[in-house]
N, C-alpha and C positions, 0 to 999 in steps of 0.2 A: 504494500500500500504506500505510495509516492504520491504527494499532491492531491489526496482524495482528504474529503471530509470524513473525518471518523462518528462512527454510526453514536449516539449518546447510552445504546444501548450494549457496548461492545463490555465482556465481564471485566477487560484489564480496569477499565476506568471506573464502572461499578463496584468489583469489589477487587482491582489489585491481582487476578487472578490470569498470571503471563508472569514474563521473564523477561529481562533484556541485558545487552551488553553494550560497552561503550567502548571505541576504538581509536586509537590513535593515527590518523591521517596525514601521511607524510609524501610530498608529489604526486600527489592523488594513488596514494597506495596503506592500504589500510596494515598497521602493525600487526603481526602474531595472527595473521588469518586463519588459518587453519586450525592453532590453538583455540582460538575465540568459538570459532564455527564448533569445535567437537566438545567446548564447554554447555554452551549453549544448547546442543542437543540432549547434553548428558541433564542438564534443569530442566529441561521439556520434560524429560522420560521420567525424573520424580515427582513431576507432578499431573502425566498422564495426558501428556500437550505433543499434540504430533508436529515435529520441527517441521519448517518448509525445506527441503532441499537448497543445496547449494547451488546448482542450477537457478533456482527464483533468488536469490540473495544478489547471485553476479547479475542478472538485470536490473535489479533496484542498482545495484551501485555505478551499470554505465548509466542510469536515468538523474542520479543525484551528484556523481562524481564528475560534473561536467570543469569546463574551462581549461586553464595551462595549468594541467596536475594541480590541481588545490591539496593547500596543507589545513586541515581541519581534525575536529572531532566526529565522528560517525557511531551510530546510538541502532542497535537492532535491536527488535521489540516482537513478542511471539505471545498475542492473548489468546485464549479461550473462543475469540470471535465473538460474537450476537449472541445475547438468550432472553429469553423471559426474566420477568422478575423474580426474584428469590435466588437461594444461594444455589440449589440443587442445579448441577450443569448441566446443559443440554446433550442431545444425544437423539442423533451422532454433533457431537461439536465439530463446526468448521474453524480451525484456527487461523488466526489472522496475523498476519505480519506488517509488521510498522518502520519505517525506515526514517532516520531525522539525521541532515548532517547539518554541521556548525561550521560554515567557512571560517579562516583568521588563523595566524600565527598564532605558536602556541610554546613553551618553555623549553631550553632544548634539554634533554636527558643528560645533565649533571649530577653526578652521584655526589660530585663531592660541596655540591651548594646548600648548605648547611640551612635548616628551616628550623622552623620555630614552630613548637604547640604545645597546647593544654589539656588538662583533664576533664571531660567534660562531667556537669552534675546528672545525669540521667544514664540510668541504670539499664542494661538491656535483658527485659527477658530469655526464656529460655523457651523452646522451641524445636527440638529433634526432627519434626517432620521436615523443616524447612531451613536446619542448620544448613548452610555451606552453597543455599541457594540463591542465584541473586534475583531476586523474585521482585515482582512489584511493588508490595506491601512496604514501604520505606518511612513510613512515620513516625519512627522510632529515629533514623539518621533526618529527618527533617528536624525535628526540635532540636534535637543536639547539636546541627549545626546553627540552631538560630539562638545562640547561649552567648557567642561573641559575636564582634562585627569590629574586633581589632585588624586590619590590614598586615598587621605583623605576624600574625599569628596563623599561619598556612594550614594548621588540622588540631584536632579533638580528638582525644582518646579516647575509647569506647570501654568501661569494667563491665562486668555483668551482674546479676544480684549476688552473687557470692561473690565481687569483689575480685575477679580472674579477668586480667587484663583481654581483650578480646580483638582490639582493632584499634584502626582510626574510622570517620565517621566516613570518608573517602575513600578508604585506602585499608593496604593489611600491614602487621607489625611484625618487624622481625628485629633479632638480637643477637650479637657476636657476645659470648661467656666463655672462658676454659674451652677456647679453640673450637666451640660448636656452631654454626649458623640454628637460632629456635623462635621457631613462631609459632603463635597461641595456638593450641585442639580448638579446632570450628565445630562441635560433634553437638553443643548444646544451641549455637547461636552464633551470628557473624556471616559472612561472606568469605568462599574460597576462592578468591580472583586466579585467572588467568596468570598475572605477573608471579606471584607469588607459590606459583606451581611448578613456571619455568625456572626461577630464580633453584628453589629446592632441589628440580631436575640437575639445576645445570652445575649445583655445587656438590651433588653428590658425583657426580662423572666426572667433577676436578678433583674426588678425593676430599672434599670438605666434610667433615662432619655436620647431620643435621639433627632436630628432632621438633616434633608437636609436642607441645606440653603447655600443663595449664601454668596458666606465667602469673605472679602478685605485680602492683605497682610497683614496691618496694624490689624486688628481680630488676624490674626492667630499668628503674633508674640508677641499679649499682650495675648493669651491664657495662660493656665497655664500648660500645658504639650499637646505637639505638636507629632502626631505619624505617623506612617508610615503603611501601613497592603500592602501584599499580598502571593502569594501559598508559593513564595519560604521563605520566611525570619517571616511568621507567621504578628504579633504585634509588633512596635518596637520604643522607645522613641526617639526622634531628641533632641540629647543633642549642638545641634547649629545648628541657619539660619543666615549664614555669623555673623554679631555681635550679635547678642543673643543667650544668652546660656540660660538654662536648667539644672542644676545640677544632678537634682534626677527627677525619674518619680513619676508618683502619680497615675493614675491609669489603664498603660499599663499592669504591675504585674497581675492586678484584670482582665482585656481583656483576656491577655494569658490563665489564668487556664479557661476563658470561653470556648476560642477556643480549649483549651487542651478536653472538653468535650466532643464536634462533632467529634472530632479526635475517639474517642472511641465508639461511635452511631454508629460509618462509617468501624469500621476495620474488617468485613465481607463482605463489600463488591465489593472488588476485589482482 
């Protein structure tokens, strides 16, 4: 669906029930495609959403990725389609696809440009059906990001009611300790991005140690270099969590040229 009116009765907008991803756009060449596309199906199939084909995605993107290669963001979107009212889905559901891109320049993948965030006051439930999904339902990451509106301030930390560091409100968290690369268990709540799957891929094939595990706030601000990963901004060092700083990265540098790798594996294919 490119340039079409969306129906008021379509379930993503009624009740949040779809999926989507959002892309990094580089030359008019969308990052991590392949990655993105087989996350994407894999959220469809938990919650019982037939993916459209790759085939229908590479038409949307020669219908919206027009001009001299645009550098943009690109946002794919897979609802439920139409139904009646009430929660119960229809059936047979026709799923629908949504296609939205964002012309404009956009930050270049600096791992080592130090940012700034806080901890936000809002708690995130817990949730197993729909841990690690990046689903519609995002009202939990709305208000958390409507907690600042410091310019300084690049991301929000996500805890969850018991207090286990979980994310950023954008993005996922990862942490260099005693030679490990470790990012939070998503098994109760959070999002498992794309970035943050290649980053673990690509550190374990350089021999890095990795591990999921449930992280405290007090972990992650005695780590030794605190990061940040998703589509749009790649790897990126948190040179401060409110009073702690971080000076120098140590081995966001070493993430990036991993990630820089897949970037290269992937630019055939779209």
């Amino acid at each position: 669906m490119v340039g079409a009116a969306l129906d008021p009765g379509d379930r993503g907008l009624q009740y949040g029930d779809g999926v989507f991803r959002t892309l990094r756009v580089h030359a008019g060449r969308p990052l991590w495609w392949r990655a993105q596309l087989a996350k994407l199906a894999a959220d469809c199939a938990r919650l019982s959403l037939a993916c459209p084909p790759e085939a229908s995605w590479r038409a949307d993107l020669a219908a919206v990725l027009t001009g001299a290669r645009p550098d943009g963001v690109l946002k794919l979107l897979v609802t439920r389609g139409s139904g009646a009212r009430g929660y119960r889905p229809p059936v047979p559901a026709r799923a629908r696809r949504i296609v939205q891109f964002f012309p404009g320049p956009l930050p270049a993948l600096d791992a080592g440009a130090g940012i700034c965030a806080r901890v936000c006051r809002l708690r995130l439930g817990h949730q197993p059906a729909l841990a690690g999904i990046k689903h519609l339902c995002r009202l939990e990451n709305v208000l958390a990001r409507a907690e600042w509106d410091d310019p300084a301030i690049a991301e929000g930390l996500l805890l969850d009611r018991d207090e286990r560091l979980i994310g950023g409100v954008m993005s996922n968290l990862l942490i260099w300790r005693a030679q490990c690369l470790s990012t939070p268990c998503i098994d109760r709540c959070g999002v498992a991005g794309v970035t943050r799957a290649l980053l673990l891929e690509g550190a374990r094939a350089a021999g890095i140690d990795t591990a999921e595990v449930d992280l405290t706030l007090g972990e992650v601000l005695d780590a030794d270099e605190v990061m940040l990963c998703n589509s749009l901004m790649g790897v990126r060092h948190i040179a401060r969590i409110e009073e702690r700083v971080w000076p120098q990265p140590v081995i966001s540098p070493r993430l990036a040229t991993l990630l820089d790798s897949f970037d290269v594996d992937d630019q055939n294919a779209a």
